[in-house]
Each structure stands twice: as C-alpha cells, then as structure tokens.
KEPAGU-13793 format. One record per residue (C-alpha): residue number from 1; residue in three letters; x, z negated, y negated. Coordinates in steps of 0.05 Angstrom, whole numbers. Layout:
N
(NUM, "Ala", (X, Z, Y))
...
END
This chain:
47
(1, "Unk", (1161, 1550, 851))
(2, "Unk", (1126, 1491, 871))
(3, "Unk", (1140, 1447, 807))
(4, "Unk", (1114, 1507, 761))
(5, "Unk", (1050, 1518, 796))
(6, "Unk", (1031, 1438, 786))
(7, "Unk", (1055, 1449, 722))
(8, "Unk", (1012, 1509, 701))
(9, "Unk", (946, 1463, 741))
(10, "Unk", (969, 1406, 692))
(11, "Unk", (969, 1443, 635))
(12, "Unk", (908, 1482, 655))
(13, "Unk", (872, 1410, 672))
(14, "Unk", (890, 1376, 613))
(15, "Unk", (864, 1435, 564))
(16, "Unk", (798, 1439, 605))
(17, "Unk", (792, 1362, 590))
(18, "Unk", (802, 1359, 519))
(19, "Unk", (775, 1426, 506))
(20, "Unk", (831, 1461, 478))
(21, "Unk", (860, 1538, 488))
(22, "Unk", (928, 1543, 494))
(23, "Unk", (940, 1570, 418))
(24, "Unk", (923, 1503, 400))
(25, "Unk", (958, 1466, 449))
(26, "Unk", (1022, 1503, 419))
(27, "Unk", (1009, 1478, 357))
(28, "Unk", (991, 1408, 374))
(29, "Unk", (1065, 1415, 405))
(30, "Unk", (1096, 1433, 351))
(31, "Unk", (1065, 1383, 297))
(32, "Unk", (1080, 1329, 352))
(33, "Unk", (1159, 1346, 351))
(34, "Unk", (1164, 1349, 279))
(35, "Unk", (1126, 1284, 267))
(36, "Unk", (1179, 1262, 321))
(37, "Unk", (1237, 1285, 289))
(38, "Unk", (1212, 1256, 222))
(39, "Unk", (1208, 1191, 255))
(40, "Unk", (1276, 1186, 292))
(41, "Unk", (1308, 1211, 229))
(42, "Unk", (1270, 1159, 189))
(43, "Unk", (1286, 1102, 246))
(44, "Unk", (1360, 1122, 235))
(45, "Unk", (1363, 1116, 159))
(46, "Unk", (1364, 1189, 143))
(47, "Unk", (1306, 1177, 97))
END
C-alpha cells in the first residue's frame, strides 16, 4: 500500500497547489485524454 498512499499525497499536493477540488481535477482528466486521442488520431492520418 505504499505506492497508493504517495499517490493519494501527490494528488492531494498537486490540487492544494493549483487550487483545484478533485471534481475538477476529473474533468481536467478527461478533456486532457480526449485532446490526446484527437491528436494521435490526427498524427496518424485519421483526420
């Protein structure tokens, strides 16, 4: 369990420092992976 609690002090860190709850973090997330995607599949001719 040692790799999960840094994790959760990470996480917990990082939102302190840019001031965001974890309902926006999650959605930050998710807009991040489908700009991602967009971008691989554009980098691979799909678009």
């Amino acid at each position: 369990m040692k790799f999960f609690d840094w994790h959760q002090r990470q996480t917990e860190w990082w939102l302190d420092r840019l001031g965001m709850t974890p309902y926006a973090a999650l959605w930050f997330a998710y807009v991040k992976g489908a700009v991602t995607t967009l971008l691989v599949l554009w980098l691979l001719g799909y678009f």
